[in-house]
C-alpha positions as CSV (number, residue, x, y, z in Angstrom):
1,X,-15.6,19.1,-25.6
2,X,-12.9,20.4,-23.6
3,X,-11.2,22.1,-27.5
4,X,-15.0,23.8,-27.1
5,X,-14.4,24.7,-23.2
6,X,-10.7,26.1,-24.3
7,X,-12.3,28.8,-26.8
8,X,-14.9,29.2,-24.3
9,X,-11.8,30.2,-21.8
10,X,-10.0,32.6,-24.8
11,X,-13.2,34.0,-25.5
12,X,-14.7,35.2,-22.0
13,X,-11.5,35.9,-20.1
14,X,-11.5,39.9,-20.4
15,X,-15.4,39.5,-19.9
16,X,-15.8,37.5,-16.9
17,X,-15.4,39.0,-13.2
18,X,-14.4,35.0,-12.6
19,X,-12.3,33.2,-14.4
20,X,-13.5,30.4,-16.1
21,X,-11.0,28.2,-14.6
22,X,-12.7,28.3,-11.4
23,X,-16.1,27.5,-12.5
24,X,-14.5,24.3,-13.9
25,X,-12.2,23.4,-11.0
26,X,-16.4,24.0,-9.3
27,X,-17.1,21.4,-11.9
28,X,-14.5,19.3,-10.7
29,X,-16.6,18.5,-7.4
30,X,-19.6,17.9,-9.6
31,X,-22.5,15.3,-9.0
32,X,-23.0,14.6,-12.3
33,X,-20.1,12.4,-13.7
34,X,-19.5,13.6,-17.3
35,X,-19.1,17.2,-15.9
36,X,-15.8,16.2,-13.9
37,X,-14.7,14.3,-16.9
38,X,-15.1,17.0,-18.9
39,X,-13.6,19.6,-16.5
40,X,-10.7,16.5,-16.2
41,X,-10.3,16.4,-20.1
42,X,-10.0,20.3,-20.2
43,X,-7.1,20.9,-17.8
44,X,-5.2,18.9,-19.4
45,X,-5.8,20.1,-22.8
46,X,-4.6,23.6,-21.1
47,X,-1.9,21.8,-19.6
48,X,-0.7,21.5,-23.3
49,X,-1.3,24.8,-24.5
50,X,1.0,25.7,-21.6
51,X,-2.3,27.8,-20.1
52,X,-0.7,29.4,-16.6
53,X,-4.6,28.7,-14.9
54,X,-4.0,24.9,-15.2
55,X,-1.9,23.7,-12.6
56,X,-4.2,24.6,-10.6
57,X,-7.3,22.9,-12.2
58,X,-4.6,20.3,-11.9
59,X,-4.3,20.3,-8.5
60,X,-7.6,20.1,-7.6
61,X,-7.9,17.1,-9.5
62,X,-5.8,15.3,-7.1
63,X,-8.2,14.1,-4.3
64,X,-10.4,12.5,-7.1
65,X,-8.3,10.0,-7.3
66,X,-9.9,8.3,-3.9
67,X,-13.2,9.0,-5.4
68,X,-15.9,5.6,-4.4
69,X,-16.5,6.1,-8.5
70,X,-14.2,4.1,-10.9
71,X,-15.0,6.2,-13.8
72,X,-14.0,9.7,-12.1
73,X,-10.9,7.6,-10.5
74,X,-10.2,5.9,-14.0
75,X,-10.3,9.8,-15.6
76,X,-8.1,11.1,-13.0
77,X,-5.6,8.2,-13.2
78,X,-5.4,8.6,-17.1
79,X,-5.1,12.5,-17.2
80,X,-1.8,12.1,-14.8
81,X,-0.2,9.3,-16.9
82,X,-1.0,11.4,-19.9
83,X,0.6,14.3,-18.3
84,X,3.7,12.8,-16.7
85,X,4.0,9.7,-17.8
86,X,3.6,9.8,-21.6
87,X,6.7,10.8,-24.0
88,X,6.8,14.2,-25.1
């Protein structure tokens, strides 16, 4: 999903008055759990593309990490160890 999301991002960025990244850093602060997943999983697939937008999807991802649901927490947790943590 968040390969899908990334053409999305290519495809719409001269089109959009907003940039997409801020709909999904909206996303980020979703209800619905598989949207911030998603959003989660999509950052740092841009992270890797070296996209400039997703530090600060990045950022916002931060406070979820006190989030009262494990799975969001667990998502966060995993995206940062992925990021920082894992070998190059």
């Amino acid at each position: 999903m968040a390969s899908k999301l990334l053409l999305l991002l290519c495809a719409s960025r001269a089109s959009s008055p907003t940039p997409l990244p801020l709909h999904l850093q909206a996303l980020l602060g979703s209800k619905v759990q598989s949207d911030v997943i998603e959003s989660i999983n999509f950052f740092v697939t841009a992270r890797k593309f070296k996209l400039e937008t997703a530090d600060d999807g990045i950022r916002a991802m931060l406070p979820l990490v006190w989030s009262k649901e494990p799975v969001m927490r667990d998502a966060v947790l995993d995206a940062f160890k992925t990021l920082f943590l894992a070998k190059v």
